[in-house]
Residue frames relative to the residue before (quaternion, step in Angstrom):
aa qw qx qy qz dx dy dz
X 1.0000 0.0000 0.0000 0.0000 0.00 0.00 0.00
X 0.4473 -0.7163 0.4950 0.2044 3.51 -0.94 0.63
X 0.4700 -0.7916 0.3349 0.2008 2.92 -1.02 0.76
X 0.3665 -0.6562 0.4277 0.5021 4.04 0.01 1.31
X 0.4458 -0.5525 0.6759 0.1981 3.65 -1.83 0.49
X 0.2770 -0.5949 0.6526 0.3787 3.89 -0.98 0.35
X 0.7060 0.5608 -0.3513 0.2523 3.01 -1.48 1.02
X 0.6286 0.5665 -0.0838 0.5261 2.62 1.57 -1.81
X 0.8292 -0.2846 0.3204 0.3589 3.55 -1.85 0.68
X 0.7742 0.3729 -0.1836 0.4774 3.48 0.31 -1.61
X 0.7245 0.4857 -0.3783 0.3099 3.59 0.44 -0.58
X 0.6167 0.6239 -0.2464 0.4119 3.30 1.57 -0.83
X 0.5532 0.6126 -0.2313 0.5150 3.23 1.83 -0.78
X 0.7290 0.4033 -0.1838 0.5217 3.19 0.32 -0.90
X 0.7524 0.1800 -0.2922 0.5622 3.82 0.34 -0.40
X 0.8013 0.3278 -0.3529 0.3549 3.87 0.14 -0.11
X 0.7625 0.2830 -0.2418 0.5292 3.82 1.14 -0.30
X 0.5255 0.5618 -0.6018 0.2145 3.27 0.67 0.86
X 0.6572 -0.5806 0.4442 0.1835 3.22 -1.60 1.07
X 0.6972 0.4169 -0.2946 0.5034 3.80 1.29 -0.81
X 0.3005 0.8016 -0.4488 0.2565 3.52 1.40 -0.59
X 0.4352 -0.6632 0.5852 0.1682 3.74 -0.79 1.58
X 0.5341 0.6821 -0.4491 0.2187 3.76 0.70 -0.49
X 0.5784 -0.5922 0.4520 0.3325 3.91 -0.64 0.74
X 0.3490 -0.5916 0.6511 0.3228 3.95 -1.13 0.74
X 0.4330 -0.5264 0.6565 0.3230 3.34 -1.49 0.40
X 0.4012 -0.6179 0.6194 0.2711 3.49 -1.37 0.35
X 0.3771 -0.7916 0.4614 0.1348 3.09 -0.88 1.00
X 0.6954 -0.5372 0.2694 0.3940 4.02 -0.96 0.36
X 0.7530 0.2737 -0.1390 0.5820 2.96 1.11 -0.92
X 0.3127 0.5371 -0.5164 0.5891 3.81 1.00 1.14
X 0.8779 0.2222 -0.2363 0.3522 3.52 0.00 -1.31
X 0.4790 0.5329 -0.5268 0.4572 3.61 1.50 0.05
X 0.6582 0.6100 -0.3221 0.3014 3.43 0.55 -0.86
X 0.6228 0.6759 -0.0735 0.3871 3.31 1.46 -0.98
X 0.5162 0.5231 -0.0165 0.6779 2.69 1.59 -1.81
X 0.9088 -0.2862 -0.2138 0.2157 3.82 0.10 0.26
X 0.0181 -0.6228 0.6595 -0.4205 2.41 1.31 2.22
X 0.6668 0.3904 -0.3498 0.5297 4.38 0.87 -0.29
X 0.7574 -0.4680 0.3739 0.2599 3.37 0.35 0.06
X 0.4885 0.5976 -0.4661 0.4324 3.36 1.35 -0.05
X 0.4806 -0.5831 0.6501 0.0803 3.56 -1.85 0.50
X 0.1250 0.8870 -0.4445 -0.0013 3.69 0.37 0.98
X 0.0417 -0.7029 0.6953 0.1442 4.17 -0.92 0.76
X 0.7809 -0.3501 0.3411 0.3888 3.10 -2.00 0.69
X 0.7963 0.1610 -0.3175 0.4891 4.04 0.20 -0.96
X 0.2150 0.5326 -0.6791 0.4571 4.03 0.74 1.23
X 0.8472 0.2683 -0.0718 0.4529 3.55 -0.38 -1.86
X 0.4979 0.6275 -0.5494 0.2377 3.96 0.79 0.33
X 0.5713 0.7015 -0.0343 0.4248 3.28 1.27 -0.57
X 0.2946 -0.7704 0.3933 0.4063 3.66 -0.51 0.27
X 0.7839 -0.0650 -0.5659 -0.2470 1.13 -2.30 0.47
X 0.2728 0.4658 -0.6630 0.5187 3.11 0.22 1.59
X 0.0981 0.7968 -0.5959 0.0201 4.14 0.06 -0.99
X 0.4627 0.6460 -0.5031 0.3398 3.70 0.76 1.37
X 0.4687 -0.7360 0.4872 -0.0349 2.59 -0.78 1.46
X 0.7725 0.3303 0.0053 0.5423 3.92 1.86 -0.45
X 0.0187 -0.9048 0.4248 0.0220 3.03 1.74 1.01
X 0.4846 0.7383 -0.2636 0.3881 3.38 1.08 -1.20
X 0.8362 0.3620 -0.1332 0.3900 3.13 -0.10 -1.44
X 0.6000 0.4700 -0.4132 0.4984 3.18 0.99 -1.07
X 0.5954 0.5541 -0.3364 0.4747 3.93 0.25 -1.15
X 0.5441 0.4846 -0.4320 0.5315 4.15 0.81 -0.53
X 0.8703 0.2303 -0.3022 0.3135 3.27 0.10 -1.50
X 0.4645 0.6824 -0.4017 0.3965 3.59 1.24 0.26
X 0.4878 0.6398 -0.3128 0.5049 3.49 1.51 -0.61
X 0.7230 0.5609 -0.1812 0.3603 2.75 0.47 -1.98
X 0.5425 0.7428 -0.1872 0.3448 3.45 1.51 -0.76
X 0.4258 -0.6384 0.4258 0.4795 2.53 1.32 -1.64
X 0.4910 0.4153 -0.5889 0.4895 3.82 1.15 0.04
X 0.6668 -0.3697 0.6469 0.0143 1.76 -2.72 0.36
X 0.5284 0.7652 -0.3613 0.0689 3.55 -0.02 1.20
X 0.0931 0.9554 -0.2293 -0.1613 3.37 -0.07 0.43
X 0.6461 -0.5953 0.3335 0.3421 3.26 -1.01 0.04
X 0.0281 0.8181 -0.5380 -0.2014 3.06 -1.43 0.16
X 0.6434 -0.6448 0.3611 0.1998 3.41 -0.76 0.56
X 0.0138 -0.8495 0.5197 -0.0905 3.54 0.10 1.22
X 0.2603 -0.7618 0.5870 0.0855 3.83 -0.73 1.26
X 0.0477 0.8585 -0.4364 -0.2650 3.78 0.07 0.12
X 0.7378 -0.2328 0.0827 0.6281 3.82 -0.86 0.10
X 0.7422 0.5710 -0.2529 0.2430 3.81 0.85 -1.23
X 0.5505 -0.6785 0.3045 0.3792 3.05 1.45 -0.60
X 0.4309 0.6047 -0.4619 0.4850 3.19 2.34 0.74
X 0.0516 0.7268 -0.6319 -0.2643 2.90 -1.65 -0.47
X 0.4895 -0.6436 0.5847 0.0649 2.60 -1.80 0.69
X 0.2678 -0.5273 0.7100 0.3823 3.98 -1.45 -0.61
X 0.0945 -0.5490 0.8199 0.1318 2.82 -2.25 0.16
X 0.3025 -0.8556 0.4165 0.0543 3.21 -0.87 1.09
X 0.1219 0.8476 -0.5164 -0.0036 3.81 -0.04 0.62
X 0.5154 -0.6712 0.5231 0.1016 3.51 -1.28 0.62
X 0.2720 -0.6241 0.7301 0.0591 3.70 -0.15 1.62
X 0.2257 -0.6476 0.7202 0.1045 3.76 -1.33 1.31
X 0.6026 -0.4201 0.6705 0.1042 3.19 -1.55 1.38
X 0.4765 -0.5371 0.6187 0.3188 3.49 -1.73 0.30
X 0.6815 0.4499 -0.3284 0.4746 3.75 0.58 -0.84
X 0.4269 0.4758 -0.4888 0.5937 4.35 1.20 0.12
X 0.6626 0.4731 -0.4075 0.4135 4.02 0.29 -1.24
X 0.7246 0.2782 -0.4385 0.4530 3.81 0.43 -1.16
X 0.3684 0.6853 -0.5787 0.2445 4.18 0.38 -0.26
């Protein structure tokens, strides 16, 4: 049998797409928003612009979290300037309470 080459096709296979691979999942963006106020936290776009969240589409993510099925809503914030913004918070479900 030959020996795999670093670098080569086969090595990349074998160490980057295996499925049993001990290597940690990255947490994803819209994991740690979810997390973040699955605890109670209250989250606006320049909250999660930043790391280590670093979204840039607070919105959307929060859509496809709807779309999920939480429970979340917005509120409307005016600031001194005359923008506004949302601040998002998560209404917990009974089935978040037994988590």
């Amino acid at each position: 049998m030959k020996p795999i080459v670093k670098g080569s096709r086969e090595y990349w296979e074998r160490n980057w797409n295996d499925k049993t691979s001990s290597r940690p999942k990255k947490e994803t963006q819209k994991q740690m928003i979810l997390n973040a106020l699955k605890s109670g936290a209250s989250l606006t776009q320049l909250d999660v612009y930043e790391y280590p969240y670093r979204c840039t589409r607070l919105a959307a993510v929060v859509n496809v979290l709807r779309n999920e099925g939480h429970n979340i809503i917005t509120k409307h914030i005016k600031n001194g300037k005359g923008k506004t913004y949302g601040e998002y918070r998560l209404i917990p479900s009974i089935k978040d309470w037994a988590e």
